[in-house]
Residue, then its C-alpha position, 0 to 999 in steps of 0.5 A: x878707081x876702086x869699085x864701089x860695088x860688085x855683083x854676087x849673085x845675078x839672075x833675070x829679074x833678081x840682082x844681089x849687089x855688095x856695096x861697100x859703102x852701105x856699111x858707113x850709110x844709116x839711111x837704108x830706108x830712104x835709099x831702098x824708097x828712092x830705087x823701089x820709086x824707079x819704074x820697074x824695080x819692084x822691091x829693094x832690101x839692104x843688108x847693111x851688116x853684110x853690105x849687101x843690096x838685092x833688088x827685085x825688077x820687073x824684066x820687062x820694064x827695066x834690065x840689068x844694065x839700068x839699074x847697075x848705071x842708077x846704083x853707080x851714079x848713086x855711089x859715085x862709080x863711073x867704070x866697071x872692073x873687067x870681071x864686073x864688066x863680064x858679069x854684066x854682060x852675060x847671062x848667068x847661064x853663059x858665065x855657067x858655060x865659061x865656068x865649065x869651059x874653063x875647068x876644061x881647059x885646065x884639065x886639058x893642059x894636066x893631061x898634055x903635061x902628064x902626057x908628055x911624061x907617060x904614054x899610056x892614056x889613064x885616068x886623067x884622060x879619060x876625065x878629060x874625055x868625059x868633062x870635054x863632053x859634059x862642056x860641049x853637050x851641056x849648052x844650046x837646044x839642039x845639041x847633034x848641029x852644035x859645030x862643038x858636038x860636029x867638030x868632036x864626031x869629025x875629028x873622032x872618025x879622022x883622028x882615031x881613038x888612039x888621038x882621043x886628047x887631040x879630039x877633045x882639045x879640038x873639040x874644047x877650042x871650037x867650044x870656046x870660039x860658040x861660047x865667044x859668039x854667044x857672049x857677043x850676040x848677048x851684048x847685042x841685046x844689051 
């Protein structure tokens, strides 16, 4: 089935939705009067020539979640796409971390294909160091227990300098595993 909408863009309290189907609609007045009546949703603004939908909601009175089920009843949507299904799920500052993780990862596989051609370490490896970093000491509060930032000093102290990819590309999966968990403790409270 074809989505009848997407989400563009998503912080707490604020959802701007791309809803094909506004384009064919003329009534954009009665469509925002009917969600701004739901408790909890505070303004509704359509944008008819860009197919957009924003609507503003009170966070404690309503989530994401309601609000995606009340505009696919109303459009007749009854399953998510996966990536739908993903930005529903996570915060914007987890997707964030993803985001950052995946470039990792990305860099990670040049550098061991590079690798594999030359044996001197160089500048995509040195990137690689640094955007490993960057992904690991940019998410949660107290960054030094972190398992990611305790897995990267171990791995450094027993694999040596000279194995700096291999202590990135450690340090990048046990990222990703506290990434995954995070993911799941955030549908918990879905």
């Amino acid at each position: 089935m074809e989505a009848t909408f997407a989400i563009a863009h998503d912080i707490p309290g604020r959802i701007r939705l791309i809803v094909p189907a506004l384009i064919d609609k003329q009534e954009h007045e009665q469509i925002s009067q009917l969600f701004s009546s739901i408790k909890g949703i505070e303004e509704v603004r359509i944008e008819p020539l860009i197919q957009s939908m924003v609507i503003s909601y009170n966070t404690s009175i309503m989530n994401k979640k309601i609000i995606l089920r009340f505009i696919s009843l109303f459009f007749k949507q009854t399953m998510f796409d996966p990536l739908d299904d993903f930005m529903v799920t996570i915060t914007p500052a987890l997707r964030k971390n993803f985001l950052r993780s995946l470039v990792t990862g990305f860099l990670l596989l040049l550098a061991y294909l590079r690798k594999s051609s030359v044996a001197t370490p160089g500048f995509l490896d040195y990137a690689v160091v640094i955007s490993t970093a960057y992904t690991v000491l940019s998410h949660g509060q107290n960054k030094l227990r972190h398992p990611d930032v305790i897995t990267g000093i171990v791995s450094m102290l027993s694999l040596g300098t000279g194995n700096i990819l291999h202590v990135a590309t450690l340090t990048w999966a046990v990222n990703i595993i506290e990434l995954l968990n995070d993911m799941n403790k955030s549908k918990a409270l879905l």
